[in-house]
N, CA and C of each residue as an Amber inpcrd file, in Angstrom:
protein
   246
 108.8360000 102.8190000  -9.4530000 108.8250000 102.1770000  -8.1460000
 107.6050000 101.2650000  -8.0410000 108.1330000 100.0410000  -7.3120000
 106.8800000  99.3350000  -7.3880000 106.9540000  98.9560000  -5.8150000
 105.3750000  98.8740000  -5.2540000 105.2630000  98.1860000  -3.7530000
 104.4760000  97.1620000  -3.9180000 104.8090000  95.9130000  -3.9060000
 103.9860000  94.8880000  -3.7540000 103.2760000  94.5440000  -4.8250000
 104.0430000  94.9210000  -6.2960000 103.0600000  94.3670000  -6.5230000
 102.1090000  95.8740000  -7.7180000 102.3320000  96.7160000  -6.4030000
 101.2480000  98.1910000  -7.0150000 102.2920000  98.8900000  -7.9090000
 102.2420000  99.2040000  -8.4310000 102.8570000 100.8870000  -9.0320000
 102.3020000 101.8620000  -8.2140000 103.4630000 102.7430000  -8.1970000
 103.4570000 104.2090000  -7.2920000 102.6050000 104.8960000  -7.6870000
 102.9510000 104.8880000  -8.8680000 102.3940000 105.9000000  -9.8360000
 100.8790000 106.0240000  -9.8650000  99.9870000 104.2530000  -9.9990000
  98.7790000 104.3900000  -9.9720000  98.3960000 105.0360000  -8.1790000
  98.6150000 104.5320000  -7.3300000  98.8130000 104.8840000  -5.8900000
  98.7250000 106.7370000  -5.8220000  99.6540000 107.1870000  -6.4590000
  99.9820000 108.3690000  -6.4320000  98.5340000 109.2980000  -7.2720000
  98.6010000 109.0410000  -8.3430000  97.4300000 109.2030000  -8.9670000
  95.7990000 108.9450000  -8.3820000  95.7980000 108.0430000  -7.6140000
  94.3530000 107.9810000  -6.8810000  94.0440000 108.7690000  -5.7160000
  95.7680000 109.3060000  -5.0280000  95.5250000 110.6080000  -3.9620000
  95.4780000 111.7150000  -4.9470000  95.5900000 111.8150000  -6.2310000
  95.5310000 112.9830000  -6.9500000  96.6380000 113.4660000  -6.6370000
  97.9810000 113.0670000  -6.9980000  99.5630000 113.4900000  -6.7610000
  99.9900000 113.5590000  -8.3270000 100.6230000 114.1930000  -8.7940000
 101.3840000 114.1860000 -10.1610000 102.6780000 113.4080000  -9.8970000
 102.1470000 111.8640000 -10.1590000 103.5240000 111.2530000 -10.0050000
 104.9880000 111.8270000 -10.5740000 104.6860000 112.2890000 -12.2140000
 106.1310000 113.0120000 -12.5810000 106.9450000 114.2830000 -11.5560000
 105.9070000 115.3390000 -11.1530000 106.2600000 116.0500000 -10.3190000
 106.8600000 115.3670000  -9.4900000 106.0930000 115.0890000  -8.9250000
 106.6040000 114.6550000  -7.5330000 107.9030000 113.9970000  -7.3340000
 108.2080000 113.1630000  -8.1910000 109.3960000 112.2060000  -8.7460000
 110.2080000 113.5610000  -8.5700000 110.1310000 114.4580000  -9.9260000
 111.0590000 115.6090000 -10.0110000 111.3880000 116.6090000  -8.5510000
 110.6880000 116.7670000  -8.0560000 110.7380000 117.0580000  -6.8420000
 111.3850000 116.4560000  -5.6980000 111.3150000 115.2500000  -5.3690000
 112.2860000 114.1540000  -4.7550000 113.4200000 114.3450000  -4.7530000
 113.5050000 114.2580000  -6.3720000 115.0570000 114.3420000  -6.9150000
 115.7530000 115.5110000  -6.5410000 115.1770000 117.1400000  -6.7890000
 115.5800000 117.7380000  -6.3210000 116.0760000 117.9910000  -5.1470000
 115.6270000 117.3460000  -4.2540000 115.3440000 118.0210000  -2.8910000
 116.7400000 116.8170000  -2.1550000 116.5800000 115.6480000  -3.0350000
 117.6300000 114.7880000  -1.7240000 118.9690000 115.0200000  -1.7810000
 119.1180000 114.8820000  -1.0050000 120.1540000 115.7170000  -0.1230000
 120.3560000 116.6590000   0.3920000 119.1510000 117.5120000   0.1910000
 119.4610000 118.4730000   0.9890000 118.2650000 118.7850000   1.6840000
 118.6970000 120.0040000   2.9210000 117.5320000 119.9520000   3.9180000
 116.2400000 119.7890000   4.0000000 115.8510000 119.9040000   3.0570000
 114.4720000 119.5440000   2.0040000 114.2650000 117.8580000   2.1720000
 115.4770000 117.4510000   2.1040000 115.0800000 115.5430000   2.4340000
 114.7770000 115.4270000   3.0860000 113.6610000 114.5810000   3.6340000
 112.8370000 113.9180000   4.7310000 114.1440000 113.2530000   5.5230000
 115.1050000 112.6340000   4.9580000 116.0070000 111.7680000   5.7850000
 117.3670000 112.2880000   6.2040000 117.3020000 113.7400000   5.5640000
 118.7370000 114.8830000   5.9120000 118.9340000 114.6540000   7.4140000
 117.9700000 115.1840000   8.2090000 118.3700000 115.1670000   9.6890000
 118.9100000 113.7290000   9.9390000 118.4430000 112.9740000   9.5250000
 118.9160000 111.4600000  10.1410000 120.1330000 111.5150000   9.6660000
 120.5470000 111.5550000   8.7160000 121.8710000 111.5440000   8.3320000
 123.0040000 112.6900000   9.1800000 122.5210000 113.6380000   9.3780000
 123.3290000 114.6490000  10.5000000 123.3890000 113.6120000  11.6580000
 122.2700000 113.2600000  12.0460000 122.3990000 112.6460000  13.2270000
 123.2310000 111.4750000  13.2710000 123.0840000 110.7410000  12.3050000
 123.9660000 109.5540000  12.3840000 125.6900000 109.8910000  12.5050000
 126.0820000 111.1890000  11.4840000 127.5260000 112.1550000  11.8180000
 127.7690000 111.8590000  12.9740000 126.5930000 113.0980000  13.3920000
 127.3130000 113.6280000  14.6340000 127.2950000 112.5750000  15.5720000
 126.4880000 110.9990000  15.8350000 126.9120000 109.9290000  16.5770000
 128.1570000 109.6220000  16.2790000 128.8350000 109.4170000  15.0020000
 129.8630000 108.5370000  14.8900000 130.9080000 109.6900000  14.9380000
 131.0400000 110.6330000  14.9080000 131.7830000 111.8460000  15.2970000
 132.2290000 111.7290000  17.0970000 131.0700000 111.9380000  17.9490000
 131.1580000 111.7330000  18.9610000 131.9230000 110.6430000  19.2660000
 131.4260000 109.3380000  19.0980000 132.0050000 108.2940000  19.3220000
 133.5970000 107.9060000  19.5300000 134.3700000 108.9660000  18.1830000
 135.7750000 108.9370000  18.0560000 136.0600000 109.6940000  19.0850000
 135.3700000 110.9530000  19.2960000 135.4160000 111.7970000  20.4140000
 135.9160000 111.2250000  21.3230000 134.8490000 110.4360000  22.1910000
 134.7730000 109.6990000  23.4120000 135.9890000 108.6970000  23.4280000
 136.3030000 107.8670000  22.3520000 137.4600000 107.0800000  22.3310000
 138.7540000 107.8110000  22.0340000 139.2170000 108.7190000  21.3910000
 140.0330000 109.5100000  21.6750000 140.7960000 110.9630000  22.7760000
 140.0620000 111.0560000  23.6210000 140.2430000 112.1410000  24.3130000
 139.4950000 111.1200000  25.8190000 139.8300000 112.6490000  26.6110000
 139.7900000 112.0460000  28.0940000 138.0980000 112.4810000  28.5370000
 137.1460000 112.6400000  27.5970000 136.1330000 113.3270000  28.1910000
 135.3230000 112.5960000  29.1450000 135.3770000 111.3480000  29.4690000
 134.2040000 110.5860000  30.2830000 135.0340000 110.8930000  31.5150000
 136.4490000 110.7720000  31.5660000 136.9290000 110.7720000  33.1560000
 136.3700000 112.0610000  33.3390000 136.9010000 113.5340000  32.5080000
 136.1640000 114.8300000  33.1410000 134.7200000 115.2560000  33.3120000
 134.2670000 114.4710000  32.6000000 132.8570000 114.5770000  32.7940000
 132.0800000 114.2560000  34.3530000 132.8820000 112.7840000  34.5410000
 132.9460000 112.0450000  35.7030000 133.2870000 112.9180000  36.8950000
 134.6820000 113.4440000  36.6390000 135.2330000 114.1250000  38.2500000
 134.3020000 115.3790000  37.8180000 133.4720000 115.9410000  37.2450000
 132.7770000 117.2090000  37.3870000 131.2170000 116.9290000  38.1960000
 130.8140000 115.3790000  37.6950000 130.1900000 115.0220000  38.4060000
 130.2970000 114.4010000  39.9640000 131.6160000 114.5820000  40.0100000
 131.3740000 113.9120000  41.8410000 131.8110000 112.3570000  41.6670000
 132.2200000 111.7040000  40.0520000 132.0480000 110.0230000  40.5590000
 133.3780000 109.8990000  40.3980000 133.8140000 108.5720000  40.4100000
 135.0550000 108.0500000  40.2850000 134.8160000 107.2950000  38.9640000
 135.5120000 108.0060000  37.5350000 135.7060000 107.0900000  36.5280000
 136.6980000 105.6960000  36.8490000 136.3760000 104.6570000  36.3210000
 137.1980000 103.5190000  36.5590000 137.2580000 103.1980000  35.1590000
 137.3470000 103.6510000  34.1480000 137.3810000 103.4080000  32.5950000
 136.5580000 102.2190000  32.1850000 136.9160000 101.5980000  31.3230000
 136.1750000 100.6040000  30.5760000 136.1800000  99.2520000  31.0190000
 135.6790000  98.0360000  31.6930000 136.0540000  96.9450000  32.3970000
 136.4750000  96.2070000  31.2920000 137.3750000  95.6750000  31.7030000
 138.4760000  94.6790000  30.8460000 137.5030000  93.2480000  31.1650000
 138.0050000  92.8380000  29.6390000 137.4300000  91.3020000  29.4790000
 137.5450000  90.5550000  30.9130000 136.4720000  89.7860000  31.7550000
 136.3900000  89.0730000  32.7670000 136.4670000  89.9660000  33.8070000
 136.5720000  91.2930000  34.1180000 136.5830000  91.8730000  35.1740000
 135.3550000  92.1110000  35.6770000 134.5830000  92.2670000  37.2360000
 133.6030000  92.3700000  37.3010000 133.4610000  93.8030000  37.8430000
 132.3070000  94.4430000  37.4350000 131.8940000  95.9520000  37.4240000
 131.0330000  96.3500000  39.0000000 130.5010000  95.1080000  39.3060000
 129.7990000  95.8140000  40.5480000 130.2140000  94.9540000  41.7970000
């Protein structure tokens, strides 16, 4: 890996890191909960999960009449909202 220019490796080596380890370690670990970026990736799921949710099923109107409002669904091209 290079940044700019630097090697990691020297970078890594001047915090006193065992670049090979560490490499090996990386490797191990991605993908799974151990990855620094695992949660983001759940999270990004469960957004686009939801999403179909919300566009398939009736949940915003019930959400709505549980709250007291009047769903009016999604405003159609040129319609005005307020």
């Amino acid at each position: 890996m290079e940044i700019e220019g630097f090697d990691i490796d020297v970078i890594l080596e001047l915090l006193n890191i065992d670049p090979v380890t560490t490499k090996q370690k990386l490797q191990r670990d991605m993908l799974t909960m151990s990855d620094s970026t695992f949660n983001e990736m759940l999270r990004q799921i469960y957004t686009n999960s939801a999403d179909k949710i919300i566009e398939g099923t009736d949940i915003l109107p019930r959400i709505a009449k549980s709250m007291g409002l009047d769903y009016k669904g999604p405003a159609q091209e040129g319609e005005k909202r307020f």
